[in-house]
N, C-alpha and C positions, 0 to 999 in steps of 0.2 A: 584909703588903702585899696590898691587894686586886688580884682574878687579872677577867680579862677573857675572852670568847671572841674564836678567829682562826682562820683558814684558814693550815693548817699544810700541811707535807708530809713525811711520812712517811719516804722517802730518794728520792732522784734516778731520775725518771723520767718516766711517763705519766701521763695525769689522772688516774686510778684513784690515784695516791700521795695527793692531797690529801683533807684534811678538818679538822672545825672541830675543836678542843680547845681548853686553858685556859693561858692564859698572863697574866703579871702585867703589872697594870695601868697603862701610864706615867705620871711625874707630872710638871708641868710644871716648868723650871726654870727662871730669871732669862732675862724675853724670853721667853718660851715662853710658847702656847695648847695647853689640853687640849681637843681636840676630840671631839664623839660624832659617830662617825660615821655616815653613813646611808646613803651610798652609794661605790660605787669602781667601777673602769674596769679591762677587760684592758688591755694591754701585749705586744708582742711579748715583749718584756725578762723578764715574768711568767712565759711559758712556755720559754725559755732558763734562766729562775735554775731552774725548776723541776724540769730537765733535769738540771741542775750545773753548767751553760755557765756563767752570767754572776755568778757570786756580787756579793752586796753590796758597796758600796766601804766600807774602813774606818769606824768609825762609824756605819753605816747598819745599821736595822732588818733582821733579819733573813726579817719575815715580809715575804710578797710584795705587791708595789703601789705604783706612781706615783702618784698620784691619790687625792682620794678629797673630797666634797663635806659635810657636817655641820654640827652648830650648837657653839660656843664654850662649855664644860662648867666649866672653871676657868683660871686664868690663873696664871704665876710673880709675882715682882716684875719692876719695870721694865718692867712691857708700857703701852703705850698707845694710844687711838684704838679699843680692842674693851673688848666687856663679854658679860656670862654670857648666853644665848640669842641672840648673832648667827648668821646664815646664812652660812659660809665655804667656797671653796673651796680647794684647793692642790696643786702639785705636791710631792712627797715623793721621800726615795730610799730609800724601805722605807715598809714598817708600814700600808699602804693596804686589806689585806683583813683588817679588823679592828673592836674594835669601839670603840677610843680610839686616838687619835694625839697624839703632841705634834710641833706645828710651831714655830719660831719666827715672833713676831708681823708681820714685817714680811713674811713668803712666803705670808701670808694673805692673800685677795681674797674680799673682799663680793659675796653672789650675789645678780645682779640679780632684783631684785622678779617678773619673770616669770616664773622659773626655776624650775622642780624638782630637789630635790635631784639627783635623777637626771639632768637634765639638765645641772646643771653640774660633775657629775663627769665627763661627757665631754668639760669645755673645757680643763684646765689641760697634760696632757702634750703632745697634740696641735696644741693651739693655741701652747703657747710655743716647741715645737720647730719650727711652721712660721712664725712670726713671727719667731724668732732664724737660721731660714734664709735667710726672703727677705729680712728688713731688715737684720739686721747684718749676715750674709758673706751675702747677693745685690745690697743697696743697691737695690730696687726702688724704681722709680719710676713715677710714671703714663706711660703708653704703653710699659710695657718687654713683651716678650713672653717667654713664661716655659712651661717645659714641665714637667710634675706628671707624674712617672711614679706607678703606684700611685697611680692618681685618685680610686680610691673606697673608699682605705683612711683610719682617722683622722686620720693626720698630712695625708693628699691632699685629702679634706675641707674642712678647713681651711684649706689650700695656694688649692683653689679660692677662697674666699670673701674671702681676702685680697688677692687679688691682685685678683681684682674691684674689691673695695669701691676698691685704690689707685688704680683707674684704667688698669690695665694689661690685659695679655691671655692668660687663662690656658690652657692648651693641657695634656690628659690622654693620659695611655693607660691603659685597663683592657680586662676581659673585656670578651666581646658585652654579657654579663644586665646589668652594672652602668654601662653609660655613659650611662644615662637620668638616674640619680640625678647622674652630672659636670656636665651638660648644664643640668638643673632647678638646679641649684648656680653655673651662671655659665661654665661652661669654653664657650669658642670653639668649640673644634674638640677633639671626642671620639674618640682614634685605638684601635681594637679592636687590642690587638697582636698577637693570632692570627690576623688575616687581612691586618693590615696594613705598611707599613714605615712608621714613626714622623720616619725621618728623610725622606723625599722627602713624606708627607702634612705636616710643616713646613714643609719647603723651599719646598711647594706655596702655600700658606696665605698664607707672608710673602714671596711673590715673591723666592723665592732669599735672603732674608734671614738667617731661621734663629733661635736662641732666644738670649738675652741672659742666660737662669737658667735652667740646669734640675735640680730637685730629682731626687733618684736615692736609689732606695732596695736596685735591685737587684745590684748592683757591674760583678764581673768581665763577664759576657754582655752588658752594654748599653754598657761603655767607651767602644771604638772607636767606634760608633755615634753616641753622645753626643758626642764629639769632632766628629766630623763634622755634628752640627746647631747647635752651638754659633754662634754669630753672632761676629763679630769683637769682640775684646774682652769675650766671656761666660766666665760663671764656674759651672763645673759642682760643686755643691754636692752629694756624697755622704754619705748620712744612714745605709747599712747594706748589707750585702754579702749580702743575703738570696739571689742567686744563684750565690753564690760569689764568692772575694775575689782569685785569680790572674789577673792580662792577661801574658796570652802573644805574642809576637812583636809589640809594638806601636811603633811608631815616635814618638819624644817629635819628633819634626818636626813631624808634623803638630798638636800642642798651640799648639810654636811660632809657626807660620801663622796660626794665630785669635788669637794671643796672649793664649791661654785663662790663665784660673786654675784649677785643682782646689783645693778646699774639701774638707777632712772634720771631720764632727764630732760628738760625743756628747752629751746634756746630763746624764745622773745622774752622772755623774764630777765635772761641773764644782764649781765650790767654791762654798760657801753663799755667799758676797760676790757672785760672778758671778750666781747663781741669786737673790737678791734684786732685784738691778740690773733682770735679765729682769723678773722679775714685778714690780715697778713698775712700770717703761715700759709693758708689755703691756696692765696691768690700766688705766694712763691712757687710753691708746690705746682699749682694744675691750670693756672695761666697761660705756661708755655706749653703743655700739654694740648690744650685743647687748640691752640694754635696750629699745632702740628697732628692735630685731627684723632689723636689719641683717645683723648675723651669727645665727649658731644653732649650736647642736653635732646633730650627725647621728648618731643612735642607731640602730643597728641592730636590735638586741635588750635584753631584760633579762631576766635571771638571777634570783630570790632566792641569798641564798650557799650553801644547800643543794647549790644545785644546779651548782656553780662546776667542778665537771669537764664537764660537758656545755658549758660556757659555754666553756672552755678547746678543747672538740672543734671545736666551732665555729671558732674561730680556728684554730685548726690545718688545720681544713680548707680555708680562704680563703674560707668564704663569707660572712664578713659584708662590710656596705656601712657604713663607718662605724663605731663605736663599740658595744663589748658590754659592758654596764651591770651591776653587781652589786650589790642591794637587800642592807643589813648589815639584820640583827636585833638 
């Protein structure tokens, strides 16, 4: 069996566990693309499995990576529509910091003619998880108003530019440093949530109105809150519990009042049926957009893989805007 290089990790811990070694090579099987890969993308999720948090879901590659952008190397039977030297990108639920993947054929998406490898490994996790947020469980529409916490992180990004492009009105909160990049990106109204209150700078904005969607990444500490800027009949769609996941003493009255919905939900869990459906749609949808410059993926940084514990520090620290890129060798 021919062996590969990959960014391994050593046992459960800090960046310092990771590094490259050798591991065997996948090969493709009925429906499946062998891909070489060229580039990949952090992930919170990357530095949680790496931790020991989030292990892989049954099935799933065990090296780390969502994402990952390269050209089409060999193919099983039964694939159709691709052939040897295409430009692909894809979401994955493993095996992304690597330097072969097999996908199946139909979760592949053709990288638009502008694109850098690089560039379009930072569209597939973050773009399909904030399109499966606001169109499927948000139902955005033009003129809906929509509030993007973590505005200038990758899934917020893309959050912004969607909602744009629909027609609607996208509404952030981030740091001071990073509300310029929300703002150049299409957000309305860029709320600093260290100096500000998110709900009354809404409240303000849509004359008592309030948000119709609002993506939520940080859980338990924004709840209440989020309840309260909700618009009647909104639907507060929670993506991650990164500030913790307990609400304490909360009254489900007042949910009742807005006749909110709460939305939660994951997408590497979901089943490869569900996760093709997405990247269809998606890929009709914002494929030819970003071709024509419409959309874009927001890259913070890039790595070579050498250097993928520095790149991992980085996110950990929160300082990136956007997506942190990892060049494969």
């Amino acid at each position: 069996m021919e062996s590969m290089q990959a960014i391994l990790v050593r046992s459960p811990g800090d960046a310092g566990q990771l590094f490259i070694g050798e591991v065997p090579r996948p090969v493709p099987g009925p429906g499946e693309l062998l891909v070489r890969v060229r580039a990949t993308a952090l992930n919170r999720a990357d530095i949680m499995q790496r931790r020991g948090k989030y292990p892989p879901p049954p099935g799933a590659s065990p090296i780390l990576g969502l994402e990952m952008a390269g050209t089409v190397e060999a193919m099983g039977e039964e694939v159709s529509g691709w052939k040897v030297g295409d430009r692909v990108c894809a979401l994955l639920s493993g095996g992304g910091y690597a330097q072969y993947v097999t996908i199946p054929h139909e979760m592949a998406m053709r990288i638009p003619s502008g694109l850098s490898f690089n560039e379009a490994a930072a569209i597939p996790e973050v773009f399909l998880t904030a399109y499966q947020a606001l169109y499927w469980y948000g139902g955005l529409e033009q003129d809906r108003h929509v509030l993007i916490h973590a505005g200038a992180s990758g899934v917020g990004t893309a959050a912004i530019q969607l909602v744009r492009t629909a027609g609607a009105y996208p509404y952030v909160t981030a740091s001071g440093g990073k509300l310029d990049i929300c703002r150049r990106l299409g957000a309305e109204l860029a709320i600093d949530y260290h100096n500000e209150d998110f709900v009354q700078a809404v409240k303000a904005h849509t004359q008592g109105y309030g948000a119709d969607i609002i993506l939520d990444f940080i859980g338990a500490p924004y709840f209440a809150r989020n309840i309260e800027t909700l618009a009647l009949d909104g639907r507060l769609i929670l993506l991650a519990t990164m500030g913790g996941a307990l609400v304490e003493n909360f009254d489900l009255r007042t949910l009742f009042r807005k006749r909110g919905q709460l939305i939660t939900s994951t997408l590497r869990t979901r089943s490869e049926a569900y996760k093709r459906r997405l990247t269809r749609e998606f890929a009709e949808y914002a494929m030819p957009l970003f071709e024509r410059g419409v959309l874009r993926p927001v890259i913070d940084s890039t790595y070579p893989w050498e250097d993928v514990a520095a790149a991992h520090e980085r996110m950990e620290a929160n300082l990136n805007t956007g997506k942190i890129v990892l060049e494969v060798n």
